[in-house]
C-alpha positions as CSV (number, residue, x, y, z in Angstrom):
1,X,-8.9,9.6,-20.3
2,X,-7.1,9.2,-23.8
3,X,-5.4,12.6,-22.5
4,X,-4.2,11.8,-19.1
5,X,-2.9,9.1,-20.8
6,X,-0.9,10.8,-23.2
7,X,-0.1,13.3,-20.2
8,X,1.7,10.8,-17.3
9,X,3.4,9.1,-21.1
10,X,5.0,12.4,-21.2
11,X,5.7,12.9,-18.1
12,X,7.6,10.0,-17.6
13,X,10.3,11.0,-20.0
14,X,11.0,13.7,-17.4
15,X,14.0,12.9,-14.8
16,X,12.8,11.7,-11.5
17,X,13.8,14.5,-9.6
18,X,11.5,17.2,-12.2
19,X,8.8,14.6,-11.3
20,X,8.8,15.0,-7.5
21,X,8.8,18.3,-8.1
22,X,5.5,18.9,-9.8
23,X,4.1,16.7,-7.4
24,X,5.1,18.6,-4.9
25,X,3.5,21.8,-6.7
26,X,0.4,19.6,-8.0
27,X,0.2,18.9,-4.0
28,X,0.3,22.0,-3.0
29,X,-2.3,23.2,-5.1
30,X,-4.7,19.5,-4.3
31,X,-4.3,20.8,-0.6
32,X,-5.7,23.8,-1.3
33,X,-8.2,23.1,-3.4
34,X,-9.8,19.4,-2.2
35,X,-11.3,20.7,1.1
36,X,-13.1,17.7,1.5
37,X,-10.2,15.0,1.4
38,X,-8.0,17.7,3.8
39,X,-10.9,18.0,6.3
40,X,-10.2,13.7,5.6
41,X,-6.9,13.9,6.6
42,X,-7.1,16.5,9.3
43,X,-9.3,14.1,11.3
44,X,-7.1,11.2,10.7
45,X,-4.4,13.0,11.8
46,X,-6.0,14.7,14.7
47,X,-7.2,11.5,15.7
48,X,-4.0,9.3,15.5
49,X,-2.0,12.1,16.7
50,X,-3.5,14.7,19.2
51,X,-0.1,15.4,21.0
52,X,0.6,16.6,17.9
53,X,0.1,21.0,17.1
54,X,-2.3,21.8,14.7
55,X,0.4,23.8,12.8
56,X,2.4,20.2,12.5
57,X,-0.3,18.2,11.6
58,X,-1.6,20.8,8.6
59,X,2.3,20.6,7.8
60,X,2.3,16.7,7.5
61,X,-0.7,16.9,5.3
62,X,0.5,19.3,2.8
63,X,3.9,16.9,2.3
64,X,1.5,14.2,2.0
65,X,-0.5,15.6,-1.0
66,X,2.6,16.0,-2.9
67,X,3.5,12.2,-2.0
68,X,0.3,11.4,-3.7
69,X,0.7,13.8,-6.4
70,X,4.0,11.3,-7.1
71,X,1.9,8.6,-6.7
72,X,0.0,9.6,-9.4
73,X,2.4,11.1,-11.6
74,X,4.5,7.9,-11.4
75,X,2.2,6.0,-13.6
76,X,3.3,7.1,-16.7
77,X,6.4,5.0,-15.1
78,X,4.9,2.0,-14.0
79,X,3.1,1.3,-16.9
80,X,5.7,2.1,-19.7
81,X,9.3,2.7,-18.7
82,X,11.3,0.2,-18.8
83,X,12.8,-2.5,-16.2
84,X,16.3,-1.3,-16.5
85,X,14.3,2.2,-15.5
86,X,12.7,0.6,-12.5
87,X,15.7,-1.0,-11.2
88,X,17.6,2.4,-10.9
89,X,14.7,4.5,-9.1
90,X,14.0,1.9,-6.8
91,X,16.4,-0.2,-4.2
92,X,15.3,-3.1,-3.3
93,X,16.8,-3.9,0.5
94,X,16.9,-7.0,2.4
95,X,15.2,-9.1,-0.8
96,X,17.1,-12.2,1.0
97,X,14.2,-12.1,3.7
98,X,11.9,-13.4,1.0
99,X,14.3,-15.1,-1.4
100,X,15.9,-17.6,1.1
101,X,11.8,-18.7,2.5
102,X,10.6,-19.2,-1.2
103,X,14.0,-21.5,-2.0
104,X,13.1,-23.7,1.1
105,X,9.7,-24.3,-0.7
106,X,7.9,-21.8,1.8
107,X,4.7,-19.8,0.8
108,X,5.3,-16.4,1.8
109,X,2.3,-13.6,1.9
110,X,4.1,-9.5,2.2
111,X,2.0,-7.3,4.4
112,X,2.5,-4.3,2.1
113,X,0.4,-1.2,3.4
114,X,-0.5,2.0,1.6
115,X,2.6,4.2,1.8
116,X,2.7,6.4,-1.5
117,X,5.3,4.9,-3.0
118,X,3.4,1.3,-3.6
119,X,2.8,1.1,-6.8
120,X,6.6,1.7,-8.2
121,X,7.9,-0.8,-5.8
122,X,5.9,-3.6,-5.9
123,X,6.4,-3.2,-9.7
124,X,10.0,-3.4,-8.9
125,X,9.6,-6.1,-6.8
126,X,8.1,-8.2,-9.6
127,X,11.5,-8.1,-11.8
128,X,12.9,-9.8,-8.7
129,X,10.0,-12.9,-7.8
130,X,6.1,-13.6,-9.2
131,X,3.5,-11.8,-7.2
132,X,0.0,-12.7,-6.6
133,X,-2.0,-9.6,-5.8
134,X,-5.9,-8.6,-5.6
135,X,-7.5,-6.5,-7.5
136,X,-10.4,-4.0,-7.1
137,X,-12.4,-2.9,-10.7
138,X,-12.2,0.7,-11.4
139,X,-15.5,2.2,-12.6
140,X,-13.8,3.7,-15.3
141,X,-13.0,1.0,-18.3
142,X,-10.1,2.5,-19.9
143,X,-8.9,3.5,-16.5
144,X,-9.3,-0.6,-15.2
145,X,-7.9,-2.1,-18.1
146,X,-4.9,0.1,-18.1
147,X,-4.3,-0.1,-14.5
148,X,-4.6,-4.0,-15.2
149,X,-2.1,-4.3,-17.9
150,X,0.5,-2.1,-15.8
151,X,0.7,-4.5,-13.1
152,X,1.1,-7.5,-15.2
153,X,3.3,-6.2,-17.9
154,X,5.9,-8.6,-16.9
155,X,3.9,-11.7,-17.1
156,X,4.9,-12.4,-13.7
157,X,1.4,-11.6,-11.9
158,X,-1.6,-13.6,-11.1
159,X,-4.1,-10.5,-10.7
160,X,-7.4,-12.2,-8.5
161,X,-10.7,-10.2,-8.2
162,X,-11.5,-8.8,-4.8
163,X,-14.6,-10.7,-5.3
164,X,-13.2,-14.2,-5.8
165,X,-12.2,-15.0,-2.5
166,X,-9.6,-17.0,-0.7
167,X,-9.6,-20.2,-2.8
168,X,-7.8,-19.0,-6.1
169,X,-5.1,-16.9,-3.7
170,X,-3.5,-19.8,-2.0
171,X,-3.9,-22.0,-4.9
172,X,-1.8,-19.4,-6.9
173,X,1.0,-19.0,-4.3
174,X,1.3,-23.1,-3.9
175,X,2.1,-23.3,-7.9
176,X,5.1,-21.5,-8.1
177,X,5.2,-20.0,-4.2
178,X,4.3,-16.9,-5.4
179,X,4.5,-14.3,-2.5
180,X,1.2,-12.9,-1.9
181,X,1.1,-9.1,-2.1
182,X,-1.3,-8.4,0.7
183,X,-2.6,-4.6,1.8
184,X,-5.0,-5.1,4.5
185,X,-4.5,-1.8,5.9
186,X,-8.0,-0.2,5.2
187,X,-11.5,-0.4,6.4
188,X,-13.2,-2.4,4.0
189,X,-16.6,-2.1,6.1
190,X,-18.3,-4.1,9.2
191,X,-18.7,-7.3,7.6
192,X,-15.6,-10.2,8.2
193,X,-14.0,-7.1,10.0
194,X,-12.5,-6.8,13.7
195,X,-12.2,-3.6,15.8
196,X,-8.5,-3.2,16.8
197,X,-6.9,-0.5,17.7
198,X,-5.0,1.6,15.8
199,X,-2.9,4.6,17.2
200,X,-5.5,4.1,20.2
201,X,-8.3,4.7,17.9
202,X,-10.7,1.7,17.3
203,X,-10.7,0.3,13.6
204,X,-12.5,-1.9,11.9
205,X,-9.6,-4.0,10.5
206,X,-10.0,-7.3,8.6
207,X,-8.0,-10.2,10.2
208,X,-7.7,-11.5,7.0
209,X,-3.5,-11.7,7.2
210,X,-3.8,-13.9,10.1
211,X,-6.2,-16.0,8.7
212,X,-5.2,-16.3,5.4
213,X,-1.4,-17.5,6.8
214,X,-3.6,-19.8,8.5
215,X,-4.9,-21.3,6.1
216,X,-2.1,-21.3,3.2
217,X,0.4,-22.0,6.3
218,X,2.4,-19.4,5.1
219,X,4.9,-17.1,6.6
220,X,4.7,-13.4,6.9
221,X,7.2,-10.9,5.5
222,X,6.4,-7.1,6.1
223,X,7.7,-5.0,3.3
224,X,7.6,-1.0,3.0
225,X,7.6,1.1,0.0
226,X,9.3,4.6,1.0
227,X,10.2,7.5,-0.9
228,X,14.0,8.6,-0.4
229,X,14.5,11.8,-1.9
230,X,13.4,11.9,-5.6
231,X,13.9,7.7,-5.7
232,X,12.9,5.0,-3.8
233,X,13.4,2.3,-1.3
234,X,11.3,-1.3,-0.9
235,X,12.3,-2.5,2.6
236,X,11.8,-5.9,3.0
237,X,11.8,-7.3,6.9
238,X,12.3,-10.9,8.6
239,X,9.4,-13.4,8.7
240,X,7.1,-12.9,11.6
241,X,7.9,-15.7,14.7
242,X,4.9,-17.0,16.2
243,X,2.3,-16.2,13.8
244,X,-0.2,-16.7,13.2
245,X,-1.8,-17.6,16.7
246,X,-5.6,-19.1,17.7
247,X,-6.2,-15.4,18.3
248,X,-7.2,-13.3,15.2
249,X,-7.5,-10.3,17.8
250,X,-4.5,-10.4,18.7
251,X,-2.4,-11.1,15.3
252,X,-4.3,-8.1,13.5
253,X,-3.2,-5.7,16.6
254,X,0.2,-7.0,16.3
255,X,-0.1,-6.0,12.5
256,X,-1.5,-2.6,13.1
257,X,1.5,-2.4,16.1
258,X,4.1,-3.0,13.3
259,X,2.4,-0.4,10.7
260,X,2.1,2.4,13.2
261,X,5.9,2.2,14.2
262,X,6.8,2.7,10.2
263,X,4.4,5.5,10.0
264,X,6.0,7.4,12.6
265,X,9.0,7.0,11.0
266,X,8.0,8.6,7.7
267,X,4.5,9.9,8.7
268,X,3.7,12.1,6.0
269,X,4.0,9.2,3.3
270,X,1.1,7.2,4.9
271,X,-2.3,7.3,3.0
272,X,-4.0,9.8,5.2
273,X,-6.9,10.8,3.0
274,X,-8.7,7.3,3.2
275,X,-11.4,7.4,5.6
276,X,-9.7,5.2,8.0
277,X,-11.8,5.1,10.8
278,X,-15.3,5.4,8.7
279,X,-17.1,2.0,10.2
280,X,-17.4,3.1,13.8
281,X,-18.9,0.1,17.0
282,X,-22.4,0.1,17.3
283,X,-23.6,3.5,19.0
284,X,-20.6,5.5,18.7
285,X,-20.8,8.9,16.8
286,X,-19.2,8.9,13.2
287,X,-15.8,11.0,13.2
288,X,-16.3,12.3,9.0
């Protein structure tokens, strides 16, 4: 680990652009050789996408793997270049959709799904405002206390465990109305989960931004982390009218509704190697 360490410090020093490249080469060669997490993707593609050819969706794939070899070549950045560094590679756009809520004393929680360029951004973001977040442990402990200190190197992060709960989330965003940092995009399993569809596909999707607004009575502000060229670009979007409602159902489909129209508008930067539909309704076949 000590290595890969010293690797992505190295790395960084690089200029952005030579980055993107070798991820786009480290991609390339990923694609090639992780048959499993293609044969992943394939099916999620397949699956969200069947008017799609198979030649186009094997294309969208291999882009993807170099976004995530960026992803994880970027670390060297996000964890020890410095603000001045961040502000330059990434634009922040339409940061008044969150400033002006938090300066009438509103608590604000960002739907922020999995598009490859996360991690840079919402690092970015946290030069601009405070960010409360949730964290899941890595089984590696180098690996979790690094990740860790990278995402609170500012001092302007309150980091909860997954395993916590709700309690010490809203109580964080009340004390300075930190925005929440929310990625419900994933399937996190059966339990406390919904089936909703996504792309016409049924998946088990936690209704745990319409809940959670509920209960904090706070607003909703999508933001999206896209790659533009060898930089990148944190979109922020206007608070969400009428939400949430008394139906969870139909919040978490309007969520889903708002993520699937930014995929297709940058569809290979999505995180299409999670197993997205893995928790299937009781009876149907498994699709991995």
């Amino acid at each position: 680990m000590k290595l890969a360490f010293a690797l992505l410090w190295l790395i960084r020093l690089l200029p952005m652009p030579v980055i993107a490249r070798l991820g786009d080469l480290l991609g390339l060669l990923a694609y090639l050789l992780a048959g499993e997490r293609r044969r992943v993707g394939l099916i999620n593609l397949c699956l969200c996408f069947p008017e799609w050819s198979e030649a186009k969706r094997r294309r969208v794939l291999r882009h993807h793997f170099g976004m995530m070899m960026r992803l994880l070549l970027e670390y060297g950045i996000v964890w020890w270049s410095s603000p001045e560094r961040l502000r330059r590679l990434v634009r922040v756009k339409n940061l008044h959709y969150l400033t002006e809520l938090r300066d009438r004393g509103e608590d604000v929680i960002l739907f922020y799904p999995h598009f490859t360029g996360f991690e840079l951004c919402a690092l970015r973001l946290n030069l601009e405002v405070p960010l409360v977040s949730v964290y899941s442990h890595q089984k590696n402990p180098a690996l979790d206390r690094q990740i860790y200190r990278g995402r609170n190197r500012f001092n302007r992060a309150f980091i909860v465990s997954r395993q916590e709960g709700l309690r010490p989330i809203v109580k964080a965003m009340r004390a300075e109305h930190s925005p929440f940092l929310y990625l419900p995009d994933q399937d996190f399993g059966p339990r406390d989960s919904l089936f909703v569809d996504f792309f016409g596909v049924k998946a088990a999707t936690v209704p745990g931004l319409s809940r959670i607004s509920k209960l904090a009575r706070a607003k909703v502000v999508p933001a999206i982390a896209r790659r533009v060229g060898s930089t990148l670009e944190l979109e922020l979007y206007p608070a969400w009218d009428n939400f949430p409602t008394d139906d969870a159902e139909a919040d978490t489909r309007r969520m889903n509704a708002f993520l699937e129209a930014r995929i297709l508008e940058t569809p290979e930067q999505y995180f299409w190697l999670h197993k997205r539909f893995k928790t299937r309704p009781q009876g149907e076949a498994r699709f991995y």
